[in-house]
KOLKE-179764 format. One record per residue (C-alpha): residue in one letter; y, z, x; residue number from 1. Coordinates in Angstrom, 1 decimal. Last residue first. Layout:
! KOLKE-179764
> residu;y;z;x;num
> A;Y;Z;X;NUM
...
END
This chain:
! KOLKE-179764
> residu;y;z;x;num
> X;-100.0;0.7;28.3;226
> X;-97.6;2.1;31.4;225
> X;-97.2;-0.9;32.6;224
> X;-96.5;-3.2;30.3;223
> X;-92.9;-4.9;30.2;222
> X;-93.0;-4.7;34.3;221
> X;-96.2;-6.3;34.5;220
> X;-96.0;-8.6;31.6;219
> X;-93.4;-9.9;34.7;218
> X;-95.2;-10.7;37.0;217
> X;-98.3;-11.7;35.1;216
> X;-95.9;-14.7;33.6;215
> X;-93.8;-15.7;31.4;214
> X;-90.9;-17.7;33.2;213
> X;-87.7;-16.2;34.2;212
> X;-84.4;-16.2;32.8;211
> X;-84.0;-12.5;32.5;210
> X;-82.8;-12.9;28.7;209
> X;-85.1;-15.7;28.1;208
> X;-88.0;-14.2;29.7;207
> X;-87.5;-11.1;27.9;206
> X;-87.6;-12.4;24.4;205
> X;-90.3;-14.1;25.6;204
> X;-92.3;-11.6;26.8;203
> X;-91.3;-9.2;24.1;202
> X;-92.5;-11.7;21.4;201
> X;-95.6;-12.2;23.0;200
> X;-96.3;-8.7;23.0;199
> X;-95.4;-7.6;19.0;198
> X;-97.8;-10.8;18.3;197
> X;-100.5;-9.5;20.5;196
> X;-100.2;-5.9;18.8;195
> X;-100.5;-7.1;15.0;194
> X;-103.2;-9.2;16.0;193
> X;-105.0;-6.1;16.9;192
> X;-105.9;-4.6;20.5;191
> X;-102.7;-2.8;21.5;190
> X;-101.7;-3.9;24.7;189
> X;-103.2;-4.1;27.9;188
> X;-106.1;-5.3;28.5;187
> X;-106.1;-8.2;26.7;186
> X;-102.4;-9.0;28.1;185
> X;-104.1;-8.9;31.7;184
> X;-106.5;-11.4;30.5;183
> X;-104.1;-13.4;29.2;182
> X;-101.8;-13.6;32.4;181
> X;-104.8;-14.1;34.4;180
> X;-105.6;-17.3;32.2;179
> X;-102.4;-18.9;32.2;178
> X;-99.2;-18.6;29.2;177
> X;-97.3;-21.7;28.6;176
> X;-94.8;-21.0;25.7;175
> X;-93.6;-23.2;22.9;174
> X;-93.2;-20.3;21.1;173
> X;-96.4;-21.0;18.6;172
> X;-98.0;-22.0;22.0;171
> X;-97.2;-18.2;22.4;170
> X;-99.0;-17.2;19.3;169
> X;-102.0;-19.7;19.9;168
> X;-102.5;-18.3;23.4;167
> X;-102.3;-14.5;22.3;166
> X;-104.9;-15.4;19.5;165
> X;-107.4;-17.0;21.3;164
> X;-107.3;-14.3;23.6;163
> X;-107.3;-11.9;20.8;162
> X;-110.2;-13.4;19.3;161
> X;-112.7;-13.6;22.6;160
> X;-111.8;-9.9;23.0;159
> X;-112.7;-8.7;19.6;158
> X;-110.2;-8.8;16.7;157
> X;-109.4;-5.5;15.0;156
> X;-111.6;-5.3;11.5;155
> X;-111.1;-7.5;8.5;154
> X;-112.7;-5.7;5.4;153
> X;-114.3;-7.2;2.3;152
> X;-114.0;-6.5;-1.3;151
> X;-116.0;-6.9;-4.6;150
> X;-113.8;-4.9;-7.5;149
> X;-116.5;-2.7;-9.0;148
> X;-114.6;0.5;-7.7;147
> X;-111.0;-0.9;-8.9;146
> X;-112.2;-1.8;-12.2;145
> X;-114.2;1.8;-12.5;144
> X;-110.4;3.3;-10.7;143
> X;-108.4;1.6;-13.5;142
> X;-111.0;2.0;-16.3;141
> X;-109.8;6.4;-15.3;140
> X;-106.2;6.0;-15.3;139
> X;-104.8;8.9;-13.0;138
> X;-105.1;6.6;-9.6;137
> X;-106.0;8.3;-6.2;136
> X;-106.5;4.6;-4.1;135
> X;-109.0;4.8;-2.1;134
> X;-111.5;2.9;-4.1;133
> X;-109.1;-0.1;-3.2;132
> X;-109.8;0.2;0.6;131
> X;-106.5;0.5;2.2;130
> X;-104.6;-2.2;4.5;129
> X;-104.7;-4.7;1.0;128
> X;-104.9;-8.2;0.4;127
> X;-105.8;-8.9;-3.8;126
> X;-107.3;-12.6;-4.8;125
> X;-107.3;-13.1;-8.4;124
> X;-108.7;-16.2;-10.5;123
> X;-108.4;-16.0;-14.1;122
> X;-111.1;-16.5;-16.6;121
> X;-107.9;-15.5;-18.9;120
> X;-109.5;-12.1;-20.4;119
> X;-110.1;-11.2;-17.3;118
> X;-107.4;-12.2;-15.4;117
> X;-105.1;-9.9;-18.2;116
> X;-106.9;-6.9;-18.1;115
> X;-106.6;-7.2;-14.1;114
> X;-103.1;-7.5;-14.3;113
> X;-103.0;-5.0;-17.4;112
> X;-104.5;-2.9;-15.5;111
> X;-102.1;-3.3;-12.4;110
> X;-99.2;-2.7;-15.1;109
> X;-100.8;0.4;-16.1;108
> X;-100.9;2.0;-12.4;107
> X;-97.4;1.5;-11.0;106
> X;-98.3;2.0;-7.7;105
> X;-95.1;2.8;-5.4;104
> X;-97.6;4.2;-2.9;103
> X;-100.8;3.2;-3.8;102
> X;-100.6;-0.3;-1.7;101
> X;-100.8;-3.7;-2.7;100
> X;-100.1;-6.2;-0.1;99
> X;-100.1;-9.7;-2.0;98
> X;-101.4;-10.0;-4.8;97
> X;-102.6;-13.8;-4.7;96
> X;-102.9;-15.2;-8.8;95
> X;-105.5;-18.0;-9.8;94
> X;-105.4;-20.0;-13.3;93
> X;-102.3;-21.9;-13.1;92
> X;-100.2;-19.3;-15.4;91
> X;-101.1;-16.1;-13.9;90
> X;-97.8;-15.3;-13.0;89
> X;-96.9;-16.4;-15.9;88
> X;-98.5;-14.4;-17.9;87
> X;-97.7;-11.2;-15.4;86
> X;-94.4;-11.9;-15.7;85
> X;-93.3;-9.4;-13.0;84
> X;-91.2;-6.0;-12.6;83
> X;-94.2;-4.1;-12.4;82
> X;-95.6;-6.5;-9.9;81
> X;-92.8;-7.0;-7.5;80
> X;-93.9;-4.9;-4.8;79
> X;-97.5;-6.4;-5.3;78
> X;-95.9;-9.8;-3.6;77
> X;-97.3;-12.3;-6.0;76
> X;-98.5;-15.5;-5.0;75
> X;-99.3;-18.6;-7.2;74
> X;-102.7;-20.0;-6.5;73
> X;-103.6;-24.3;-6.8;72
> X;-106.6;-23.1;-5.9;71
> X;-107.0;-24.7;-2.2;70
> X;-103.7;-24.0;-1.3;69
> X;-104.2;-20.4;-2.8;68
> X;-107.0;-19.6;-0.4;67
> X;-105.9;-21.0;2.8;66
> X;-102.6;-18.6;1.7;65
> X;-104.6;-15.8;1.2;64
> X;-106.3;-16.3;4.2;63
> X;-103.4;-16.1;6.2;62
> X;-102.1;-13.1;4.8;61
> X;-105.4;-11.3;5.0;60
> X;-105.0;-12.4;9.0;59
> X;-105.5;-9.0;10.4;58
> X;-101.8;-8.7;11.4;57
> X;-101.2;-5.2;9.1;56
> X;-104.6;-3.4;8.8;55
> X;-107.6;-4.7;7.0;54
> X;-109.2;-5.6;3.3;53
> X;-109.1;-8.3;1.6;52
> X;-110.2;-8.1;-2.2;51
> X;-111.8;-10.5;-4.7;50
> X;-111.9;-11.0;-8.1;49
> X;-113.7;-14.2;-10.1;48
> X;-116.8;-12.0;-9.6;47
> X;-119.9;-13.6;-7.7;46
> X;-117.3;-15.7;-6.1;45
> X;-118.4;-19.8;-6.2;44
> X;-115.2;-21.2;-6.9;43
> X;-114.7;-20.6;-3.7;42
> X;-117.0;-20.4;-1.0;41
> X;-114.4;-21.3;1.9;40
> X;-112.9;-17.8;1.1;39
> X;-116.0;-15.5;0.9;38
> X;-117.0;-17.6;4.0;37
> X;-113.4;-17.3;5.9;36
> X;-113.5;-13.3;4.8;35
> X;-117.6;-12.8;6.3;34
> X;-116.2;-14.4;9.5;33
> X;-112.6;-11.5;10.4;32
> X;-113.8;-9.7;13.1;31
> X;-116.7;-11.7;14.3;30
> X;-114.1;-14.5;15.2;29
> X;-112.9;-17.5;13.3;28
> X;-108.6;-18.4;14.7;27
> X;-106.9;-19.8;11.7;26
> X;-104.6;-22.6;12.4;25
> X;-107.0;-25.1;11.1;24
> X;-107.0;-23.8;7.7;23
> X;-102.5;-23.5;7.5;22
> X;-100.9;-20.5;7.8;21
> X;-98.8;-21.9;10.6;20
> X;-96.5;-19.9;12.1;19
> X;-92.7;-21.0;12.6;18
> X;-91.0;-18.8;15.1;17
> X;-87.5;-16.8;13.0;16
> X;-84.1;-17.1;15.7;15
> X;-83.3;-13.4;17.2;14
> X;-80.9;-14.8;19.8;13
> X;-81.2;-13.8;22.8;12
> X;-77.8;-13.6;24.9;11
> X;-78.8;-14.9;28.6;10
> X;-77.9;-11.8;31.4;9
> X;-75.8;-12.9;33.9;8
> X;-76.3;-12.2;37.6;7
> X;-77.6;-9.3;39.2;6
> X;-74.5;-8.2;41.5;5
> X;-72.2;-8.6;38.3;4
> X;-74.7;-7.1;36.0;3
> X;-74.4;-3.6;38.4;2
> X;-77.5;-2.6;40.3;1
END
């Protein structure tokens, strides 16, 4: 069917959704419990370190930044730390390292950042998608620092979660979405925060260009063969 006999489509453009990061925007579920208490229980860490551990969309981003509002944290995207002033980045007392992966590692200047919050009394959250004793590192006190770090792991949402989830991402979008459409979502796409945010987006990204409303209808079409 040619555009002409279909009507106009409606140019989307790729405008940035405010999401909240803030303590009452973050959706508790089995998945992700024993982080909010480690978080909520600081000052009271059993080691002034602390590592998050999950895939991409797990909320370690989110709980980073509950975590440094409430410590007065500066946050460090792990990209960035060989290039950083790790004195200053450590300046207030409490440092987020944000994503660190192995790949692109440069090993020394993590130990001196964990040197460093040592010696300081400093406060250091790390968010990672790999475990930390993972990690393949050369320098041997790196991998005994990295082994006694205290860590815990987000795992994929349950199905209570992601429906809170897929509702709270498209009221995020200023989007009504009814039960049968959720449920259908649930079963559908990838099942991970990452996955319900990826989905929503299509929807309305779709909607707007089809000019049509979210619903079943059409997560039908987007989704069928999931």
């Amino acid at each position: 069917m040619s555009e002409a006999a279909s009507g106009p489509r409606q140019l989307v453009l790729a405008l940035p959704h405010a999401e909240s990061f803030a303590r009452e925007d973050f959706l508790v579920g089995p998945s992700n419990a024993a982080a909010l208490t480690l978080i909520e229980h600081w000052p009271d860490w059993p080691n002034r370190s602390l590592a998050l551990i999950g895939p991409d969309g797990s909320g370690k981003s989110h709980l980073a930044a509950i975590w440094a509002h409430a410590a007065g944290a500066r946050i460090l995207s792990a990209k960035l730390l060989a290039q950083s002033d790790l004195p200053g980045a450590l300046a207030t007392g409490a440092l987020v390292l944000e994503d660190l992966a192995f790949a692109g590692l440069d090993e020394r200047a993590l130990f001196h950042l964990l040197n460093l919050a040592r010696e300081q009394g400093a406060y250091l959250l790390i968010t990672s998608r790999s475990p930390l004793v993972s990690f393949p590192v050369t320098i041997r006190d790196l991998a005994s620092r990295l082994r006694a770090l205290p860590s815990v792991t987000l795992s994929a949402p349950d199905d209570t979660l992601l429906r809170l989830l897929i509702v709270k991402l498209a009221a995020d979008r200023q989007l009504s979405v009814d039960e049968t459409l959720v449920n259908f979502l649930v079963n559908r796409i990838e099942r991970s925060c990452a996955g319900a945010r990826a989905a929503i987006a299509r929807l309305d990204e779709e909607a707007m260009r089809q000019r049509r409303p979210v619903t079943r209808a059409l997560a039908t079409e987007l989704f069928r063969d999931f």
